[in-house]
N, C-alpha and C positions, 0 to 999 in steps of 0.2 A: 687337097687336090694337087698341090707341087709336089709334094710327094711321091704321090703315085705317080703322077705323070713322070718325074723322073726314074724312078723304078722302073718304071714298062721299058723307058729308052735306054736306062743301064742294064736292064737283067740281060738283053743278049750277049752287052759286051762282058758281063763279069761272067757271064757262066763259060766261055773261051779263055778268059786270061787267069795267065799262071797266078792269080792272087788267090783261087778256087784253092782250099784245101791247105794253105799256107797261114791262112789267116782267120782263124775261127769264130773270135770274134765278129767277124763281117758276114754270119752265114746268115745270117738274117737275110742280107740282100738277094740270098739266091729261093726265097721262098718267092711261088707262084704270087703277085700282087689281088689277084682276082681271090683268093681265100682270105685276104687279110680283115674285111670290115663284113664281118656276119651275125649279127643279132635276130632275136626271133621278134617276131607278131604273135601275140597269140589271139585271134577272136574266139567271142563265143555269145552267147545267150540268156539271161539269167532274169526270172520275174522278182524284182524286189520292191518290197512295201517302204516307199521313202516318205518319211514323216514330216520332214520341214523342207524344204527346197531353200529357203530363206537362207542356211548355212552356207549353202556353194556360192564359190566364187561366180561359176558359170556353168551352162547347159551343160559341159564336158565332165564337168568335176561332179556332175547329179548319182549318186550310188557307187562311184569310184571308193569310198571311204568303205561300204558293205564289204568291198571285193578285196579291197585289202586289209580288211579285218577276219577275215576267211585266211589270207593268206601271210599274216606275223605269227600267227603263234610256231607255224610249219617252218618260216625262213626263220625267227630265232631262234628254234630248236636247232637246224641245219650249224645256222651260222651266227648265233652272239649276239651281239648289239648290233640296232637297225635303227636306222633314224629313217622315218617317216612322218610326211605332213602333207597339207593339202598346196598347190600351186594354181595359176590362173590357165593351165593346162589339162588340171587332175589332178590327182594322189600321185605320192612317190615312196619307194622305200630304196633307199639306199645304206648299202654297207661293203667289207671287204673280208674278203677269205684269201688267202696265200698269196698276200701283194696283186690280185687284180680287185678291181674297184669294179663291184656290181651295182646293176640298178634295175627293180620293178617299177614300170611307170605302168600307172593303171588311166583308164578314161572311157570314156562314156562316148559309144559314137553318137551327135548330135541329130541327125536326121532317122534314127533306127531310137523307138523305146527299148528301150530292156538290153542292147547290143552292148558290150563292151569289146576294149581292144587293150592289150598288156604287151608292151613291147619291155626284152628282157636282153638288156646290155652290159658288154663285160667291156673293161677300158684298164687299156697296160700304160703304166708310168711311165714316160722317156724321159733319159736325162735332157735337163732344159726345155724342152719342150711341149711339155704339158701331157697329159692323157691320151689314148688313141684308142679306140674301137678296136679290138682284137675280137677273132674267134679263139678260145679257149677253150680246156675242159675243163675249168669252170663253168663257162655259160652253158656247156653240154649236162651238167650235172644241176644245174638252176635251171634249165627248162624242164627235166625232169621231175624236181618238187615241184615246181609250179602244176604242171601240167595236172602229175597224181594229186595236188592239192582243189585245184579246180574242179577235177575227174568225179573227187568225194562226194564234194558238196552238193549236188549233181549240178551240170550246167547242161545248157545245149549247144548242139553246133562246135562243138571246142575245136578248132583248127589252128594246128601251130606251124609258121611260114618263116624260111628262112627268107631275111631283107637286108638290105646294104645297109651303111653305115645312114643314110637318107632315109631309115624307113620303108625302102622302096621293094616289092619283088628282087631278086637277088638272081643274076642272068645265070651264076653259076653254080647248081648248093651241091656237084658228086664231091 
């Protein structure tokens, strides 16, 4: 959140000072803040026969494991080694393709049977300072498998939403 908050207050002045175009390294700074944190949502629909309930952790994680067992054979083919497992959240699979750190988060929406929601995040290394939600194309070519991998299977309802770094509808997604 410092961050961006200082961003919004520095982009005016840096895109005026002669630093513009002398120093390329810092061209980062002069990207729109408002594109920087875009992950997608994906919902949809899917009737699945769950045999033990007893496994999940919780109501969320209920048929999370079906959906991303539909969806590893597609991401290891894409991209390699995947670690996935179950969390007190949902399913997860996480791995990386060309230094951005992807992640399939699967889960079960709790008040809807059969509803699922896949939010699909791609995060750039900073020096020192840990990982950040980027948009990349990366996450443009991973909501793409996902999507056609879902599409397959068949699901219902498949609706895929650009969201902030919070999950949240995304005020800005041209």
């Amino acid at each position: 959140m410092v961050e961006e908050y200082w961003l919004v207050w520095f982009f005016p002045i840096c895109q005026r000072s002669l630093l513009r175009g002398h120093w390329p390294q810092l061209e980062w700074l002069f990207i729109d803040p408002a594109t920087f944190a875009m992950p997608y949502a994906l919902t949809f629909h899917k009737a699945l026969e769950i045999v033990d309930r007893d496994r999940y952790f919780n109501a969320c994680c209920v048929g999370g494991d079906l959906v991303l067992a539909q969806l590893l054979p597609v991401l290891r083919e894409a991209y390699g080694e995947v670690q996935s497992d179950q969390e007190d959240w949902g399913w997860f699979a996480w791995f990386e393709h060309s230094g951005i750190k992807l992640a399939v988060d699967v889960f079960a929406d709790d008040d809807m049977p059969q509803a699922f929601t896949v939010h699909l995040t791609a995060r750039v290394p900073r020096f020192f300072l840990g990982a950040k939600v980027r948009d990349t194309g990366e996450l443009e070519q991973l909501q793409h498998c996902v999507c056609n991998a879902l599409a397959s299977w068949p699901v219902v309802n498949l609706n895929a939403e650009r969201v902030d770094d919070k999950y949240r509808p995304a005020k800005n997604t041209a």
